[in-house]
N, C-alpha and C positions, 0 to 999 in steps of 0.2 A: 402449386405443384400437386398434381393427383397421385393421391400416399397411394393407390393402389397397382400405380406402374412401376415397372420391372427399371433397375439399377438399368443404366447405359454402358457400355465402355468407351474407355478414354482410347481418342484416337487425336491423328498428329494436329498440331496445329492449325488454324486454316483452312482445314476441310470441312465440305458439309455436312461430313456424317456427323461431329461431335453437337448433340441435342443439344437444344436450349431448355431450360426448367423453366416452370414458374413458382413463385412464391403459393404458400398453399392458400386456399378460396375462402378460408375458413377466417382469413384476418378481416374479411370485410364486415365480418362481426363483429370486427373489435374495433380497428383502426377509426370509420367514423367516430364512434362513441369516444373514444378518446380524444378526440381533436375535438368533439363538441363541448365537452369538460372543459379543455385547454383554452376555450374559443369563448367560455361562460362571462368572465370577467368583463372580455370587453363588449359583449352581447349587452348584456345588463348595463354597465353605463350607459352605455348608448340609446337606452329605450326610454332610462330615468332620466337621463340628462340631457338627449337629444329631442324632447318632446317638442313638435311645432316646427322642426327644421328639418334638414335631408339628414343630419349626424345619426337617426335611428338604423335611416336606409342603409347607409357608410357602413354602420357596424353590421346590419343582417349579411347584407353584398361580403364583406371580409370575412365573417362564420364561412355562407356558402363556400366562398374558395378556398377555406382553410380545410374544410370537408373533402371538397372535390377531388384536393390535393392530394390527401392522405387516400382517397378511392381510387385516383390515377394511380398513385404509388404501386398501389397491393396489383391492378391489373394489367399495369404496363411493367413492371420488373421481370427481368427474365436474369438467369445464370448459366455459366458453363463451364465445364472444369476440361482443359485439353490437355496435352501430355507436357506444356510448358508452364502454363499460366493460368489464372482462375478470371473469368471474363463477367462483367455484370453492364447492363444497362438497365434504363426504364425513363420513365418521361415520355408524355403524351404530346404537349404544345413545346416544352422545352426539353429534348434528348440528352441525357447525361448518360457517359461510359467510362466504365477503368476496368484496368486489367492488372492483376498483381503477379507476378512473376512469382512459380512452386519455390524455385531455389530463395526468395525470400520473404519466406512464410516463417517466422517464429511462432506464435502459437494461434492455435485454434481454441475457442473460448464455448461452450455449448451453455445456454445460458435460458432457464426457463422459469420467469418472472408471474405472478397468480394470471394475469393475462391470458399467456400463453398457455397454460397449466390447464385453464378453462377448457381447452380442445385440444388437448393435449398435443402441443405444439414448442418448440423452443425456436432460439435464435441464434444462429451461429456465427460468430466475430473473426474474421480472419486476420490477424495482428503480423506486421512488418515489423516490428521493434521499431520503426523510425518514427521520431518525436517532434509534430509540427507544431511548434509552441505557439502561441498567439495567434492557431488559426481556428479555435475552435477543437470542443471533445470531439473523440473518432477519428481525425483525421488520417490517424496511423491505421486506421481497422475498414475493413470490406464487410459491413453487416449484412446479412441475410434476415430476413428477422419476421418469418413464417416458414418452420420448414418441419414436416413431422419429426419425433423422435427417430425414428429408422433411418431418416434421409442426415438430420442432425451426426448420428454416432457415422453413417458411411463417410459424410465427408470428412469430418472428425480424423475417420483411421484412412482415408487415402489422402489427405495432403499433407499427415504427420507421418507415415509410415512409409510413402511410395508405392505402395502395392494395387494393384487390379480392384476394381469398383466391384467386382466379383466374389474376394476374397473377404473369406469370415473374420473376422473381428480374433483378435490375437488373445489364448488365454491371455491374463491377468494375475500374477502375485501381490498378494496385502505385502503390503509395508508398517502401516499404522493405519488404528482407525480410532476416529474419541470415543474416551469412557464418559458414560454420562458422569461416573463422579467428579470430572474435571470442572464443573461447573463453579465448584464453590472458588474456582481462581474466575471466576468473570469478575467478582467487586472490586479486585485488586488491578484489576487493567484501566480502571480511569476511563471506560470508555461512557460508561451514564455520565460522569461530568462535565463531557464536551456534548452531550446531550441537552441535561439540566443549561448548559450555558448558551445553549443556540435556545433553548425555550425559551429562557428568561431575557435573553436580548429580545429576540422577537418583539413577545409580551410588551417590554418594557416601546419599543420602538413604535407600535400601535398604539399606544396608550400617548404616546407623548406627540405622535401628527393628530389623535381627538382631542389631545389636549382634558385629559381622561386620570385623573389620579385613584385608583381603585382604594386605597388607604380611607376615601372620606365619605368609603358609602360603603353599606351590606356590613354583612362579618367580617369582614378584614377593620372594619374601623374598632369593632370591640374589640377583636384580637389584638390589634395595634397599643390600646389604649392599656392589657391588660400586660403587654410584655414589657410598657414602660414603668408600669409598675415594681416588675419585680426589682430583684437585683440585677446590674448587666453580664455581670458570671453565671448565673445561669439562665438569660437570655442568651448567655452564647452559647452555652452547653447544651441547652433545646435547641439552637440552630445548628448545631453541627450535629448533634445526632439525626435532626430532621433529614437533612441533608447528606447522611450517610445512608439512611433507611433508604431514599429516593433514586441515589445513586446506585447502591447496591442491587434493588430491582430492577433500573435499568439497564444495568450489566447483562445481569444475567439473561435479561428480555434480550440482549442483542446478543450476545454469547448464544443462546441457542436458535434464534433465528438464523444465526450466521455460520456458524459449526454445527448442529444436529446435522447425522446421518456422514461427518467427514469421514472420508476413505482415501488413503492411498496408497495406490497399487503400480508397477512396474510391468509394461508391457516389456514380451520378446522382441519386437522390433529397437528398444532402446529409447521407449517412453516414460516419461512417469504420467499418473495421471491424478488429477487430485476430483472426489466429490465433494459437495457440499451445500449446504444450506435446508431450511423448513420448509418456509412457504415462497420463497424464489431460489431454488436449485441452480448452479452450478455446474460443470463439467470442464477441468482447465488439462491440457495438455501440456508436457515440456520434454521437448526432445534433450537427451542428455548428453546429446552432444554441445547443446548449445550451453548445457550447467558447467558456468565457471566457480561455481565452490557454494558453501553454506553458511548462513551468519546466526548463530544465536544468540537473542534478545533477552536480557534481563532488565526492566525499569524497575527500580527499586521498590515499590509493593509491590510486584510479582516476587521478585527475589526473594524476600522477607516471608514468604511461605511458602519459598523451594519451587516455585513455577518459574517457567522459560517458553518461549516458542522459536520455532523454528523455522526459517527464511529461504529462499532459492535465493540466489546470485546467480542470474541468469540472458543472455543473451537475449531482449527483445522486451522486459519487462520490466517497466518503471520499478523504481526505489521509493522506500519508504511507502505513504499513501497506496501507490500504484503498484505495489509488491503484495501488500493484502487484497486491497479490490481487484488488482489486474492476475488473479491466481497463483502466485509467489510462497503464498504461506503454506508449507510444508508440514507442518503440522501446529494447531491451534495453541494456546497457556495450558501448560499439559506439566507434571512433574520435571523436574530437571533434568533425572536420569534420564527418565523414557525421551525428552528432547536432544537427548545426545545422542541416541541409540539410535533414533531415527537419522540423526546428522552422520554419523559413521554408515548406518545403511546406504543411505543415497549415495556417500562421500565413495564408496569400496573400502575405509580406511577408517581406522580408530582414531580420530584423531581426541576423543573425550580424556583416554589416559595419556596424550602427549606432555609432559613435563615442559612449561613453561619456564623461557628465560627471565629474572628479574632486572629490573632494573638498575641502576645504580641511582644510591641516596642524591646525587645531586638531581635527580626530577623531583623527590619528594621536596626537595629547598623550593624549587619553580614552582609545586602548585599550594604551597602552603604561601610564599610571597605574594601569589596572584590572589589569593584566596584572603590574607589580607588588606592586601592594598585595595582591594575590592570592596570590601566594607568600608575602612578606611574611607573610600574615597566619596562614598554613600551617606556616611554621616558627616562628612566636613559638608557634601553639597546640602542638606537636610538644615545643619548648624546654620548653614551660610542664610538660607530661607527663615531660619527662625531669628537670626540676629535682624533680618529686614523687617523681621512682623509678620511676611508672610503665609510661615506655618506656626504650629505652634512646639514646644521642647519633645516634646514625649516622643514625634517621629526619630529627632536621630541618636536621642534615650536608645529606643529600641534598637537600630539599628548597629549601635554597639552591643547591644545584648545579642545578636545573631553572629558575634565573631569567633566564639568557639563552634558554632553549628558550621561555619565556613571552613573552620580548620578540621572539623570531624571529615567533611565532605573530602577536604585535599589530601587528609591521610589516607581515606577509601580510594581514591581514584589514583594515588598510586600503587596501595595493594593489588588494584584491577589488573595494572599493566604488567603485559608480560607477551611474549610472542616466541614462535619455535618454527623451521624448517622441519617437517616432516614426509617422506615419499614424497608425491605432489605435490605437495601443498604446503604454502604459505600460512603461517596461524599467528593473528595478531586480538589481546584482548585490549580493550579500551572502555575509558570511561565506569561513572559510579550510580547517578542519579538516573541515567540510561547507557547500563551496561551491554556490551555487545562481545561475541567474541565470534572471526569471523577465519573462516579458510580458504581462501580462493586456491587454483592450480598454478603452477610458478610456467609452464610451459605456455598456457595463454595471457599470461601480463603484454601487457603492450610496448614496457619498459621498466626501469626501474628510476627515480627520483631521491638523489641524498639533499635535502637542504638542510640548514641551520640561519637561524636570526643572531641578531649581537648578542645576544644574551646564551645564548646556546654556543656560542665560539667561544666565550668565557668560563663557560660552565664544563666544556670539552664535553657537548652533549650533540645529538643530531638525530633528524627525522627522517625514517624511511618511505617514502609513500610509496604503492603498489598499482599502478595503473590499469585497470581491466574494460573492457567493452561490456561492461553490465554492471546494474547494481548502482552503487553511488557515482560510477563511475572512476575511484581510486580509495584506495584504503591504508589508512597509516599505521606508522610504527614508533610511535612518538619518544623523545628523548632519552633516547640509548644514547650509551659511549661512543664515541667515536671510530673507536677498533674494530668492535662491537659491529657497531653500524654499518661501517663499509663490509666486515666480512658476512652479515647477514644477505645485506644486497649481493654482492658477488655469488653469495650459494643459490641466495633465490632464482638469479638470471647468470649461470653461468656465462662469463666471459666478456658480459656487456660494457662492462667496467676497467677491465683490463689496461687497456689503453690508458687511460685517466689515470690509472696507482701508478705512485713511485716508490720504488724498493727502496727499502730503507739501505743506509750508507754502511760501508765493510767498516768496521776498524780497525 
């Protein structure tokens, strides 16, 4: 696309005047170089291993069209935005087209990776919310993925807002934005350890196709030689402090690659919009129309130092995983107030000082019995292994020793529960070791759901689940009373129920 031409207007469908775009010219700088990277691997076999036969040629012939590909790409794409639907094709030898229809556009993703950054350029992701499982990432999205900034933020506010290709960009109110001192909550998110764990699998998985034991060469063999020395107590007290220094700086390595410079601000139109990121930036949109309520996350080392973050439940955007990567996160591990503050802003409504219903003691009997028959059941199969020869005692030693840590657990996770009808919205909190507490709108549930298991008919206990078109997709209310339970459903979804109650009998 040439950044120096003048915005189009959106005219009806169909007709010639609505322009076609191109991708901007500036990716052919990049796009080769990239696929000849991605192309490296099998280049180089090919030249080592192919010596004396056609296999070198096979691999150069497969680089070239992996090249060619990505050059067609950048010069045969074109776009167009009409007053119904967003239009793209490209393909030189083979033509591929799609059209995604304005009225089902969930969000627009502005997304500008060091690449891009390079010529100042972003990519912009057009999301459906619809979820083609097993065919492959993107499917749900219409990428663009060379377009200037200017052209980025136009499309941005005309397929989220509806307004004229003409019209200026809508001020902006802050909502939140992070403080750098939020930092010191990255350690506590466990996210360096699924780091450290994808390293050290790796590591470990290269070494074992070379057939490669690093322990019996270099420094690691003294080091080895020098830990067996000690005592194993403090070989493990050096290994977990190692292992916490490692972690903790990976945290925060990813904490601020991933949140520095977050903002979020509330357009007039009835946007929110969130910034974010260091060296690959961000731009996430979410019409609030399509926001069915707000979840806040406590996993328990967050908790434990009063941090929380804060979730959309949103129309179009994956759960869990796909709520933080796909633009979801509403504000980053932030104190707990300010995470409430923020969840009543978006929410229109207070929901931080709504007063929780408790539960009754018979859930606490449920999750102390599961908790330990749980155990229980872990040291009879451990015993059962050690009477064979097996393993050896100490396994299910221990695992009698973690049966008060089980009971700590199920006494917490029923302090957690608690849930309230408030305005809107539905408020149920759940869970200990990953606390949540979440509001969806009772006017968009899709229905309401009472079940109970044998054990819950006996206990005169029952589950409410809350069905919504976002998010997890439903959200429970787990083992409340019975009375309880049906008149919460009833208030949630007036009247859906109705039918179903039988008054109780005159005397």
């Amino acid at each position: 696309m040439n950044a120096t031409a003048p915005s189009a207007p959106v005219f009806a469908e169909g007709t010639a005047e609505a322009p076609w775009h191109r991708l901007d010219r500036r990716m052919l700088l990049i796009r080769p170089v990239l696929d000849l990277v991605r192309s490296l691997p099998l280049l180089v076999g090919a030249l080592l291993l192919g010596h004396g036969n056609n296999w070198q040629w096979i691999g150069v012939a497969a680089t070239v069209v992996t090249v060619a590909t990505g050059i067609s790409h950048c010069l045969t794409s074109r776009y167009r935005i009409t007053a119904t639907q967003v239009e793209w094709r490209t393909g030189l030898l083979l033509r591929k087209q799609r059209a995604v229809p304005r009225d089902r556009i969930r969000t627009v993703d502005v997304v500008s990776e060091p690449k891009h950054r390079l010529f100042s350029l972003s990519a912009v992701r057009i999301g459906t919310g619809r979820h083609d499982h097993g065919k492959g990432p993107g499917k749900d999205q219409l990428v663009l993925d060379a377009v200037t900034h200017e052209e980025a933020e136009r499309l941005r506010t005309l397929l989220l807002h509806r307004k004229p290709a003409e019209a200026a960009a809508p001020p902006e109110s802050l909502v939140a934005e992070v403080d750098k001192r939020w930092v010191r909550y990255a350690p506590f998110t466990l996210s360096g350890l699924a780091v450290v764990g994808a390293i050290l699998g790796t590591v470990y998985q290269f070494a074992r196709e070379l057939h490669f034991d690093p322990v019996r060469f270099g420094p690691l063999r003294e080091l080895t030689s020098r830990v067996l020395a000690q005592p194993v107590w403090m070989t493990v007290v050096w290994a977990a402090a190692g292992l916490l220094l490692v972690v903790s700086v990976l945290s925060i390595g990813g904490y601020v690659l991933s949140f520095w410079n977050f903002r979020l601000t509330r357009e007039p139109g009835g946007t929110l919009h969130i910034r974010r990121g260091l060296v690959t930036t961000r731009s996430v949109s979410i019409e609030e129309d399509r926001l069915r309520g707000v979840e806040l996350k406590e996993p328990l080392p967050l908790r434990m130092v009063g941090g929380a973050k804060c979730v959309a439940v949103a129309a179009g955007l994956r759960e869990g995983k796909g709520a933080d990567r796909g633009g979801g996160l509403l504000l980053p591990p932030a104190p707990v107030a300010r995470a409430r503050e923020v969840a009543s802003e978006v929410l229109g409504e207070d929901i931080a000082k709504v007063p929780l219903a408790r539960h009754p003691r018979a859930a606490l009997t449920r999750r102390i019995n599961r908790a330990v028959l749980g155990v229980l059941a872990l040291a009879a199969a451990l015993f059962a292994l050690a009477w064979l020869d097996v393993l050896p005692a100490w396994p299910w030693q221990t695992a009698l020793v973690l049966l008060p840590f089980a009971v700590l657990v199920a006494v917490d996770r029923y302090r957690a529960l608690g849930h309230a009808v408030t305005g809107r919205y539905l408020v149920t909190r759940t869970g200990s070791l990953a606390r949540g507490t979440v509001a969806v709108r009772r006017d968009r549930l899709t229905g309401i759901v009472v079940q109970r298991s044998l054990f819950q008919r006996r206990a005169g206990l029952v589950t409410v689940i809350a069905p919504v078109a976002a998010g997890r997709g439903h959200y429970h209310v787990p083992d409340v009373a019975e009375g309880a339970g049906l008149a919460l459903a009833d208030t949630a979804v007036p009247g859906l129920l109705t039918p179903f109650l039988v008054p109780p009998e005159k005397p």
